[in-house]
DSSP file (Angstrom, degrees, kcal/mol; ACC not computed):
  #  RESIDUE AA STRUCTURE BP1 BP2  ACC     N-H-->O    O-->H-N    N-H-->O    O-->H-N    TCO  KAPPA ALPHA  PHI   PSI    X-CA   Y-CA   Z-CA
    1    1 A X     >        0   0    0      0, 0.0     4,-1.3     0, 0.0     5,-0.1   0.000 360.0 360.0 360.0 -36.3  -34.0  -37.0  -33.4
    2    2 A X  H  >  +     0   0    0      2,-0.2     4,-1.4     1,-0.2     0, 0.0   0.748 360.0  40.1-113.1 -58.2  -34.3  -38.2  -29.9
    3    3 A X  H  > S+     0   0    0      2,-0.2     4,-0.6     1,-0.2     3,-0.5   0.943 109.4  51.3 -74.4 -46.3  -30.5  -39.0  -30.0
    4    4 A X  H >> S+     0   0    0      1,-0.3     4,-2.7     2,-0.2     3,-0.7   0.790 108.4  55.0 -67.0 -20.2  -28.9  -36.2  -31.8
    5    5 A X  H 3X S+     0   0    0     -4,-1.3     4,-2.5     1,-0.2    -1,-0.3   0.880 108.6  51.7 -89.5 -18.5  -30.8  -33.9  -29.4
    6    6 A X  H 3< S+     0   0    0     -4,-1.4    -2,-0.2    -3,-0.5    -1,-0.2   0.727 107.4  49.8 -57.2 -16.4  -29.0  -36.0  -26.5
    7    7 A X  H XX S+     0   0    0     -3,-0.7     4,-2.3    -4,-0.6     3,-1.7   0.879 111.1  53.7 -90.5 -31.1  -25.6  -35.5  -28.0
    8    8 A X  H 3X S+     0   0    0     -4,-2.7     4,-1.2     1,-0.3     3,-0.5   0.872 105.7  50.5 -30.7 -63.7  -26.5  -31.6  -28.2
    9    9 A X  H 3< S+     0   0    0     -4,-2.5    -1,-0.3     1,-0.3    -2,-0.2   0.186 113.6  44.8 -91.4  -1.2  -27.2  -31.5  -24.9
   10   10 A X  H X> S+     0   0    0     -3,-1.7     4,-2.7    -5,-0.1     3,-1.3   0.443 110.3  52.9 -18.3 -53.4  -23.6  -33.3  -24.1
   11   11 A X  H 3X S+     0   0    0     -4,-2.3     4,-2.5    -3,-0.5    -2,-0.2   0.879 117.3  40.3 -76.6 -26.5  -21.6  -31.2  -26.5
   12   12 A X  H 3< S+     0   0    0     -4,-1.2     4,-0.4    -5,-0.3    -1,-0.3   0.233 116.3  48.9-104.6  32.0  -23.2  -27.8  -24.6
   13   13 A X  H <> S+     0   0    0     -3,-1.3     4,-1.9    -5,-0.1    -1,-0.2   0.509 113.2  45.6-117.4 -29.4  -22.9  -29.5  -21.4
   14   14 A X  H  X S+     0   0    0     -4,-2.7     4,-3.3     3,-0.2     5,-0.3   0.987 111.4  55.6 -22.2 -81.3  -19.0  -30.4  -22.4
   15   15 A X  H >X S+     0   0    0     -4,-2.5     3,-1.5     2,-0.2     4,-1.5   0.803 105.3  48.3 -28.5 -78.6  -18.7  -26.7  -23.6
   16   16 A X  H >> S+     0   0    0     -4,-0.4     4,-3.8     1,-0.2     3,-0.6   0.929 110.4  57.9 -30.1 -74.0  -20.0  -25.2  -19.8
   17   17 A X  H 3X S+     0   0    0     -4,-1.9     4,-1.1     1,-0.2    -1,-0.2   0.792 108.7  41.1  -9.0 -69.5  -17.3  -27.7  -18.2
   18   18 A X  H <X S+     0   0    0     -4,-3.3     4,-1.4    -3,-1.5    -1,-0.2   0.770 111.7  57.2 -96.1 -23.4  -14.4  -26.2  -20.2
   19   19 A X  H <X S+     0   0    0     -4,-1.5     4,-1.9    -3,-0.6    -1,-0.3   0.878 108.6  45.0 -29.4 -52.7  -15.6  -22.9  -19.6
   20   20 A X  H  < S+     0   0    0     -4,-3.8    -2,-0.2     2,-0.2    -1,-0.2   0.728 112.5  48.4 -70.0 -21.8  -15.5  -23.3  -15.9
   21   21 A X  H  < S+     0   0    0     -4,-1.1    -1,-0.2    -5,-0.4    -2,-0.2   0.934 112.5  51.9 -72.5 -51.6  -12.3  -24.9  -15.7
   22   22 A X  H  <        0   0    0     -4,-1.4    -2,-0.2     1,-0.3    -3,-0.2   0.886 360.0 360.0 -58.5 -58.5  -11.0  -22.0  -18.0
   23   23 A X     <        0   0    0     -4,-1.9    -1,-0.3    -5,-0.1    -2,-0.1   0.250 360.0 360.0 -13.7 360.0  -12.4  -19.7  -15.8
């Protein structure tokens, strides 16, 4: 559990990134 919620919190931190570039 412990990992999958670490990759979550990667993939939405990913997400913000390429949102902000797009920006």
């Amino acid at each position: 559990m412990c990992h999958r919620s670490g990759l979550e919190k990667l993939e939405y931190k990913g997400m913000e990134v390429i949102l902000t570039l797009v920006q």
